[in-house]
N, C-alpha and C positions, 0 to 999 in steps of 0.2 A: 584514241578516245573517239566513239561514236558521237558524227555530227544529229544533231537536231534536223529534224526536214520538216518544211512546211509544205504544206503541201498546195499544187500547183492553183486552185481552184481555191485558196484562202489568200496567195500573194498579194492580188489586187486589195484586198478589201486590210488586210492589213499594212500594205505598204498605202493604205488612203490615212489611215485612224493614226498611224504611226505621223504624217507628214503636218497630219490636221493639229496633232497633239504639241508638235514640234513648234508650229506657228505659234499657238493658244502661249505655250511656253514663253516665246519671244515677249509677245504681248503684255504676259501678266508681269514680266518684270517690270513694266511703265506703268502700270495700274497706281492711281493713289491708295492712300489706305482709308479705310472708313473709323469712323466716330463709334468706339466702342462704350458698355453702361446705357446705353439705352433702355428707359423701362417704355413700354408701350401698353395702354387697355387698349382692347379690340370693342368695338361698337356691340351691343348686343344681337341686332340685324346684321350677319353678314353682306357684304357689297354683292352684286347682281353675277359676278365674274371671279368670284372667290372660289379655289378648289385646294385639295389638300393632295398630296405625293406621297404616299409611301415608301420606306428604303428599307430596306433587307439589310445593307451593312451597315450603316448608320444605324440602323435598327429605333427608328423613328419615322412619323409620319409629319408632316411639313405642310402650311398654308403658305398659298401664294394670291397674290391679285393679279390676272387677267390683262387686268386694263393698265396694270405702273411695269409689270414685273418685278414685282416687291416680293421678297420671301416677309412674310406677318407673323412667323411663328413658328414653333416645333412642339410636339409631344414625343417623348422618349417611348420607347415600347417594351416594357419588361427587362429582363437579364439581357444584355448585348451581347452577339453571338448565339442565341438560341432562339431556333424558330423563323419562319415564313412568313406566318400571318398577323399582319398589321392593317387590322379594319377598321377604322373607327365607328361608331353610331351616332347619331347627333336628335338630340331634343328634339321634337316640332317646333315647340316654342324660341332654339336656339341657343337654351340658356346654359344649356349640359351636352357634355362631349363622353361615351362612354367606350371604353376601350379594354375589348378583353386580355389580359397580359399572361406570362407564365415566366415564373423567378427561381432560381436553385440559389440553396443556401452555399453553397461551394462553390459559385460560380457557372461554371454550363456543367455542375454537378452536384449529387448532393438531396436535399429533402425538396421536392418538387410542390410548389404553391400556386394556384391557381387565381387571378381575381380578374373583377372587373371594376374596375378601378372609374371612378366617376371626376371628369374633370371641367374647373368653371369655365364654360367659353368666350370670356371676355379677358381673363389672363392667363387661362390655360396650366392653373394651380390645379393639383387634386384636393378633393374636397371630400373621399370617401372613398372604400374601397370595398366589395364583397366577394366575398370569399366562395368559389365554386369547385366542384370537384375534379382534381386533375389530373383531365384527361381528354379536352380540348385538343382537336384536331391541329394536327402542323402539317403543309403541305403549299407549292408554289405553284401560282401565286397567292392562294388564300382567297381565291372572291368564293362568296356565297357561307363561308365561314362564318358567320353569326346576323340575327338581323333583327330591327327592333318592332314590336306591335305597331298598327299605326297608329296608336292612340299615345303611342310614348311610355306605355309605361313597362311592357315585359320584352326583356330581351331573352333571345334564345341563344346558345352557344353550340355548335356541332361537336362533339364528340367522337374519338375514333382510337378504339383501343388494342385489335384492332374491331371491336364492337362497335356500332353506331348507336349515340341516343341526343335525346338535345339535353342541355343542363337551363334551365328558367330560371330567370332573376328578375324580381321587381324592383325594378331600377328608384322608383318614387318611395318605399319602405324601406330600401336600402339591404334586401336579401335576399338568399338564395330560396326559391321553394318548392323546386321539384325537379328529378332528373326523370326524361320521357324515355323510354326503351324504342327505338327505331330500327328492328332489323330489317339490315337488307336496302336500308335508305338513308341517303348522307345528304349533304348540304341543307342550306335552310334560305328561303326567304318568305319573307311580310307577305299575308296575304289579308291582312284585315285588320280589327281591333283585337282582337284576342285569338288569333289564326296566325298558324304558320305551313307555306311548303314546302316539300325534301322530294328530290327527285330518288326513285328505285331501281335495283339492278336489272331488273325483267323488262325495264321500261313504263312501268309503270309510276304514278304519283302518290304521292301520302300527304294527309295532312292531321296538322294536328292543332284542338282546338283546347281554350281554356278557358278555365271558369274564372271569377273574378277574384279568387284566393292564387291563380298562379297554378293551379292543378290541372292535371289533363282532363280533361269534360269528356272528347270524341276524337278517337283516332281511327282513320279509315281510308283504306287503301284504294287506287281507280284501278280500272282495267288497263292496261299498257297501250301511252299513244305515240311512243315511236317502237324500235325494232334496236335495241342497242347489239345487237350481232351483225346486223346489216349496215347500218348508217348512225352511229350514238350519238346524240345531241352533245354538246360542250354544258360546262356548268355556267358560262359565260352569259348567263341570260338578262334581260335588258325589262325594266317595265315600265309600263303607259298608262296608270290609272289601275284598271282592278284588272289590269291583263296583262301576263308574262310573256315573252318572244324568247321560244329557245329556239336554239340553231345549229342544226348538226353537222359532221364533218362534211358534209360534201352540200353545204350551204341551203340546206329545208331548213325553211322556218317553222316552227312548230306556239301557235298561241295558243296559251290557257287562261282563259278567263276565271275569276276566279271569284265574280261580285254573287252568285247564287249559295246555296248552303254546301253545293258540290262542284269540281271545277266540270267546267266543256272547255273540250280540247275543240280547237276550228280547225278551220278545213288548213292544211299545209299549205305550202308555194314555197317556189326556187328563189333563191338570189339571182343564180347565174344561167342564161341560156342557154340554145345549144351551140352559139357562138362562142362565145364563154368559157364553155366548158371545151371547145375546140381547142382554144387557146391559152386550156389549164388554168384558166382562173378559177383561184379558191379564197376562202377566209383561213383566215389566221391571226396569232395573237397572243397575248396574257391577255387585254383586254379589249376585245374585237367588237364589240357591238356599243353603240351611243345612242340614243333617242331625244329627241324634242316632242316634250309630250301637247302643247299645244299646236302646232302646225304636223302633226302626224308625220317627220319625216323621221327613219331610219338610216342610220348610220355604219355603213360596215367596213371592215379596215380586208382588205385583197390583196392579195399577192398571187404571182404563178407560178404553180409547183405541182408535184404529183402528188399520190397518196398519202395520208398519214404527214402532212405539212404543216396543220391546222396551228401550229404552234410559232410557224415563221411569221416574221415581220412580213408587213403590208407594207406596198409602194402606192399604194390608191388607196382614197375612200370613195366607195360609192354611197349613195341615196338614194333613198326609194320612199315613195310616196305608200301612207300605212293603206289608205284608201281604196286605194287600185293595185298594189304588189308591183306598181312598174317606176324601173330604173329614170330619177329627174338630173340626177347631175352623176359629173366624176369628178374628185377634187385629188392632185397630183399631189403626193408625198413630197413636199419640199425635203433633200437631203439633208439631216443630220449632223453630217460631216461637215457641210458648208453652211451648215445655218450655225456650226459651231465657232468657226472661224471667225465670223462673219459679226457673230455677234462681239467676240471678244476684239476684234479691231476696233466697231463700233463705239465701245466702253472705254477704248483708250483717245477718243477721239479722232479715228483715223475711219470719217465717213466715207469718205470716196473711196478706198480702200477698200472698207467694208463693201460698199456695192458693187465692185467690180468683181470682187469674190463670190457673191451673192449670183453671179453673170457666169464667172468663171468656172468654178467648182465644180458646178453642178456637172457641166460637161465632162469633164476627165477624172471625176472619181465615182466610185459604184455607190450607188444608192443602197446603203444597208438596211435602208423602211423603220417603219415605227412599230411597238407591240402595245400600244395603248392610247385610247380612245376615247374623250369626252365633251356631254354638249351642255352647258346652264341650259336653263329650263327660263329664262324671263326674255322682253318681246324682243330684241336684239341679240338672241345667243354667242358663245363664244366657241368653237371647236377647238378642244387642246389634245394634241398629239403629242407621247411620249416615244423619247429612243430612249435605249440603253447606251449605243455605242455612237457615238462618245453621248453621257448623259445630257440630253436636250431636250426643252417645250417647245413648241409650233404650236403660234394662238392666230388660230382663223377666225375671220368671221361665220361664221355656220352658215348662213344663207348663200352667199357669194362665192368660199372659199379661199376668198385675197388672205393673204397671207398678215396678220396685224404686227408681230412682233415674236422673236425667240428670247427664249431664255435658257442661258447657257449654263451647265453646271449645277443645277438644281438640287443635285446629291451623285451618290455614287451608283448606286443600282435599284432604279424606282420595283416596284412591283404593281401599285393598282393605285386608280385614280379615283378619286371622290366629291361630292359636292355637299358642301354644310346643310 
C-alpha cells in the first residue's frame, strides 16, 4: 500500500496546527457548558465594534462584538453546501440586513431560485424575500458580489453566466426591476445614490446609473486606468468617501474618485519600496485592504513571497497615511496558532498558562498569517484580523496595534469580513 507523503516544506506548519488542535482538545474537555434558549433583540444602532464573519461551511454569516467577544447572532445563507458568496447589505438606517441567497429544490440540485431575502436587524428574522433571476455570481471569496445605492434603496447583484450583467432590486418596494447587460465587466460597487461601479477586462471602468424607477438611465464605459496584462488590480478594493483604492498585484494603488458625474482616476503610488521589494514584500489575501475613513489611514495585510502570491496570508500589516502615500506603522501578525491556544486555556481559567503560551508559541511555531482585514470606522477603531488555520480573530487597537483580545473558533472557514 502506497504511503501518503507530506511533503517536507508543509511538516512544520502542520505538525504546529496538529499540536495547537491537540492542546485546544485537552482544554475543551474542562470547558463548562453554557445556558442554551436564549432569545436575545439586538439594539437597533449597532455597538461601535460590531462586525460580522462569513463562513463558506457553515454557510452562514455571524455578528460578533469587538469589545466582549460575544458571538450576537447568525444569518443562514441559502441552500448549505452551495455557493461562496455570503455578503450581507445593511440599511443606512440599520434597521434591514439584505442578503442575496441561492436554493435548489433537491438540495445542491434541482430547480434553482434566486432571492434576496430582506432580514429585521434587531432579531434577524426574515421579513421578505424578492425574487431575482438566477444567475448570481458564485465565486471565492465573493467580495465585490453585490452592493447597495447609497441612499439605501437599490441594490445591484453581479451576475455571471458565464455573461456578466447586474440584476437591480428595490429593496424599500420589495422588487425586482431590471437586469443591466455588462459585457466584459464584473463585480459591483456603491458609487453614489443611484450609481453603480464594475471594473473591465481591458482595464478599464464602467458605470452604471439609474433613474428613480430602478432602470438604467446611463451606462458608460472610461478609458482603461490600469494595464491588466501587466500588473491587474485585485477586486479587493477598499473605500474613503466618494473614492475607491484599488491595488494591484504587485501593490500600486490605483484611486478613483467617483464624487463628479464621471470617475478621475489619480495619480498611482507603491505600497512597497525599493527596499521592500528587495525583500519580496508583497500584499496578499481574501481580504487585504482595511481603511479608517476619518484619520486617512490605510491598512494593508504583507506577506513575502514571489509572483503570483497575492492570495497568501499576511504576517504584517502595514499603514500608510492617505495624505502623503508614506508607510506610519507596521503592526506584527500575532500567530494564529498561539492566539488559538492561548485563548482556549484562557476560557478554561488557566491565565498564567494562557500567557506564557502567548510568550511561548509564538517562538517555535511558524506563523501561518491572517487572509482578512478590518477597521470600524468610529473615534477609537478596532483592527480585526481573520485566520483560517486554526479559525481565529485578532482584535487590535487600530491606532497603536496592541493586541485587545482573540477569539477563538468563530466558525470553520471565514471568507469576508464586514461592518453593519
Amino acid at each position: 500500500m502506497r504511503r501518503l507523503r507530506v511533503p517536507r516544506t508543509r511538516r512544520p506548519r502542520l505538525t504546529a496546527i496538529l499540536l495547537s488542535l491537540a492542546v485546544a482538545a485537552v482544554v475543551r474537555a474542562e470547558l463548562s457548558g453554557e445556558a442554551v434558549g436564549k432569545v436575545t433583540t439586538l439594539p437597533v444602532r449597532p455597538g461601535p465594534h460590531w462586525f460580522w464573519l462569513s463562513d463558506i461551511l457553515l454557510h452562514r454569516t455571524a455578528l460578533f462584538d469587538a469589545d466582549t467577544g460575544e458571538l450576537l447572532g447568525t444569518l443562514s445563507a441559502g441552500t448549505a453546501g452551495v455557493g461562496f458568496v455570503i455578503a450581507p447589505l445593511f440599511a443606512p438606517d440599520h434597521r434591514e440586513v439584505y442578503l442575496p441567497e441561492t436554493f435548489y429544490s433537491r438540495g445542491v440540485r434541482g430547480d434553482r431560485t434566486d432571492v434576496v431575502t430582506v432580514y429585521d436587524a434587531s432579531t434577524l428574522q426574515p421579513l421578505d424575500e424578492i425574487g431575482i433571476p438566477p444567475r448570481r455570481a458564485e465565486y471565492f471569496p465573493g467580495n465585490a458580489a453585490n452592493a447597495l445605492s447609497d441612499d439605501g434603496r437599490f441594490a445591484a447583484v453581479f451576475n455571471l453566466t458565464p455573461v456578466t450583467s447586474l440584476s437591480i432590486v428595490d429593496v424599500k418596494a420589495r422588487r425586482f426591476t431590471t437586469e443591466v447587460p455588462t459585457p466584459g465587466c464584473s463585480l459591483v460597487y456603491a458609487a453614489g445614490p443611484r450609481r453603480f461601479l464594475m471594473l473591465c477586462a481591458n482595464g478599464a471602468a464602467l458605470t452604471v446609473a439609474l433613474d428613480d424607477t430602478g432602470q438604467a438611465a446611463h451606462v458608460e464605459r472610461t478609458e482603461p486606468f490600469f494595464d491588466p496584462q501587466k500588473d491587474p488590480v485585485t477586486e479587493k478594493a477598499v473605500r474613503r468617501g466618494n473614492e475607491w483604492l484599488f491595488v494591484s498585484f504587485e501593490g500600486v494603488v490605483h484611486p478613483v474618485d467617483m464624487s463628479g458625474e464621471t470617475p478621475r482616476f489619480g495619480e498611482s503610488w507603491s505600497l512597497v519600496d525599493d527596499a521592500g521589494r528587495r525583500a519580496s514584500w508583497r500584499i496578499g489575501g481574501a481580504q487585504h485592504l482595511a481603511v479608517h475613513a476619518a484619520s486617512g489611514r490605510l491598512y494593508a495585510l504583507m506577506h513575502q513571497g514571489g509572483p503570483d502570491t497575492h492570495k497568501d496570508a499576511g504576517t504584517e500589516i502595514w499603514v500608510y497615511d492617505l495624505g502623503t502615500h508614506r508607510r506610519v506603522q507596521r503592526i506584527p501578525v500575532v500567530n494564529p496558532l498561539a492566539g488559538f491556544v492561548g485563548e482556549q486555556l484562557a476560557q478554561s481559567g488557566r491565565r498564567r498558562a494562557a500567557r506564557f503560551t502567548d510568550w511561548l508559541l509564538p517562538k517555535v511555531l511558524p506563523n501561518p498569517g491572517v487572509e482578512r482585514i478590518l477597521v470600524t470606522q468610529d473615534e477609537h477603531p478596532v483592527l480585526v484580523a481573520s485566520a483560517s488555520i486554526p479559525p481565529t480573530l485578532t482584535i487590535h487597537d487600530a491606532m497603536t496595534g496592541a493586541v485587545v483580545r482573540h477569539i477563538s473558533e468563530p466558525g470553520l472557514a471565514g471568507s469576508l469580513l464586514f461592518t453593519p
